[in-house]
N, C-alpha and C positions, 0 to 999 in steps of 0.2 A: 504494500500500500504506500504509495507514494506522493499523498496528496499532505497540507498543511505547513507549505513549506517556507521558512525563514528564511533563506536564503541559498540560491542556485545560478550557475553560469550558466548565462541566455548564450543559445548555439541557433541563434537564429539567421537564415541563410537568406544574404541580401546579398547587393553589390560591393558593399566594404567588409563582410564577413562570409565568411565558407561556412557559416555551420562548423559541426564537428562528426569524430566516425564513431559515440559514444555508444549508437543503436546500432550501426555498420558493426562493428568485429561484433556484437554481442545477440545479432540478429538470427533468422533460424538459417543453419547452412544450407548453402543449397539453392537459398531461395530469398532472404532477407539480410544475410551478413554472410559473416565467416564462423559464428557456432564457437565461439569463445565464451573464457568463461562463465560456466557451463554451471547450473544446481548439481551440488555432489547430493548420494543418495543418506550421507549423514546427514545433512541439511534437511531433506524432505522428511525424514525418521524425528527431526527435533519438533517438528511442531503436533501440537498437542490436538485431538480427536475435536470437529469442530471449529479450529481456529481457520477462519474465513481467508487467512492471511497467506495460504498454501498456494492456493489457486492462483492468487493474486501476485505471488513470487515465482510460481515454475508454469513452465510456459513448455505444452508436448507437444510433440509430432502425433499427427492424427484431429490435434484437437481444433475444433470450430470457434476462433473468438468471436466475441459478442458483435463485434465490426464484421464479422463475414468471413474472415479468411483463413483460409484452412492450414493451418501447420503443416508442409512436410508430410502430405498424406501419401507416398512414398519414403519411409525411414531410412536417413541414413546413418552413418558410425555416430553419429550425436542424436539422442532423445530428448533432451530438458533443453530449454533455456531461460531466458531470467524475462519473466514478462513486464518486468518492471523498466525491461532497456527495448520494449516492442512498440513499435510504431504502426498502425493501421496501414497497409497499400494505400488505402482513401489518400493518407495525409502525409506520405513519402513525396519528397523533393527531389525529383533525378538531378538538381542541380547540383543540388550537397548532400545527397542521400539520406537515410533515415534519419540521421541526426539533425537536420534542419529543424524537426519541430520536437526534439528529445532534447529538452533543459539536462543539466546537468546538477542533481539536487545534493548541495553541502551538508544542509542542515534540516529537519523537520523536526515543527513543536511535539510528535511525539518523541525524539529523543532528547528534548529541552526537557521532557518531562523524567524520562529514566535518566538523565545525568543528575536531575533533581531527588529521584528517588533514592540513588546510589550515593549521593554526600550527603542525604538524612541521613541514609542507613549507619552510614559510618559514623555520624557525629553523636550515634545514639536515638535522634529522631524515628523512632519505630512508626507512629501513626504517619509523619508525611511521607516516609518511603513507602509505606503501604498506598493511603492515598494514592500518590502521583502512579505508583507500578499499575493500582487498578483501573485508574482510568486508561490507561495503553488496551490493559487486558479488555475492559469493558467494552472498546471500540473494539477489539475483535472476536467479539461474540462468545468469550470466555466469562468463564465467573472469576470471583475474586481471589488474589493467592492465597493458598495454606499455610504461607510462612509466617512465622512468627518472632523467631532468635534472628537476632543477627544475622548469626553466619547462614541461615538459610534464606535470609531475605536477599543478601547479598549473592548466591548460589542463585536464585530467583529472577532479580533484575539483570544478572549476567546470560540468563537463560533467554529471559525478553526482548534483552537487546541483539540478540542471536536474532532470534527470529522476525522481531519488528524491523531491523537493519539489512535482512540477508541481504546478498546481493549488492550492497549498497556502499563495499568498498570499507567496512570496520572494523571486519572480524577478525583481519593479520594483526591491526592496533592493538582490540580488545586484549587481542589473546595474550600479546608480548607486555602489553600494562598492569595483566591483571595475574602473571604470571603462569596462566597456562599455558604458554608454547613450547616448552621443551617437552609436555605431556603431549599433546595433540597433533602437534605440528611434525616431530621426529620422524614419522614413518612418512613422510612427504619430504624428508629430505632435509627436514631443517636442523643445523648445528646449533646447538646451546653456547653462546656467549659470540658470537658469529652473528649470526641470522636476524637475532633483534633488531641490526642494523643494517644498510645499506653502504656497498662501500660509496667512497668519495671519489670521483670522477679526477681521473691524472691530471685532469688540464687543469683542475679547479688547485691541484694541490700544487702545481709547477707555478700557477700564477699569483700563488698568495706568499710567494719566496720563502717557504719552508714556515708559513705562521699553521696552515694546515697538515696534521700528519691521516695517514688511512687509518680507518676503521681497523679494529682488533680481528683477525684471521683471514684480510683478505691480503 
């Protein structure tokens, strides 16, 4: 779900702007992109029986959206994609391709509201982190959390922002913030005390005459 948004880079396709290939590489193969980053099937498993918010993030071959058009009703090596980066035929721009009318969303008030849940939780505020977590859950046709402790409210709103966010470009953040990625991450390759980071581009480091050093193990 990707409406309510605070702030997003307009990728609107004029004469002094190209759009962008936000909905291109993330479109269905084949047919509307190049079938990149893709819904993993742990993703589809995290969300909860009921939660409206499934549909609304993975996006199949086969399926009829509500605009008419048919997903990839020929399947190829890619099944999901992120319906959140899908663009109607109707309202594709062959001039700058799907991304002409696909804003590119930073921020939305429902993560205004689980970053708010997440600093009650912590400061001991048990009622606003509740609060704020259920009205996320409430828009998506869930009941209210069972969490109560701490440590489960914060297991809680960690789970939410999985699902409220998928797709959306937070979950390498989360994970490396909140110290889950040497758990999750490692069978995908990721290095502990490595990985957290991205290295520093040579040019950047030759040009700052030795004030820049690289990152740790690259």
């Amino acid at each position: 779900m990707v409406h309510e948004s605070v702030f997003e880079v307009d990728c609107v396709c004029s004469g002094q702007y190209g759009g962008s290939q936000y909905a291109q590489v993330q479109g269905a193969k084949d047919q509307f992109g190049w079938g990149f980053f893709t819904p993993s099937p742990a993703l589809e498993n995290a969300f909860e029986p009921g939660d409206i918010r499934k549909e609304l993030t993975i996006l199949r071959n086969g399926e009829t959206t509500p605009e008419g058009d048919v997903i990839n009703a020929n399947p190829t090596s890619v099944n999901t994609y992120s319906q959140k980066a899908y663009v109607p035929q109707s309202q594709q721009n062959t001039a700058c391709d799907q991304g002409s009318v696909q804003n590119i969303r930073v921020l939305r008030f429902a993560e205004v509201l689980l970053i708010n849940a997440e600093a009650a939780n912590e400061l001991g505020n048990t009622a606003t982190a509740i609060l704020n977590l259920n009205k996320v859950r409430l828009r998506a046709q869930l009941g209210g959390t069972t969490a109560t402790t701490q440590a489960a409210l914060r297991t809680a709103i960690w789970h939410e922002r999985r699902v409220e966010l998928a797709m959306e470009g937070d979950r390498f953040v989360d994970l490396v913030r909140t110290g889950q990625a040497a758990t999750v991450l490692v069978p995908y390759g990721f290095t502990p005390g490595k990985n957290e980071l991205f290295p520093i581009p040579f040019v950047e480091i030759n040009q700052s005459n030795g004030v820049l050093t690289q990152n740790p193990g690259y």
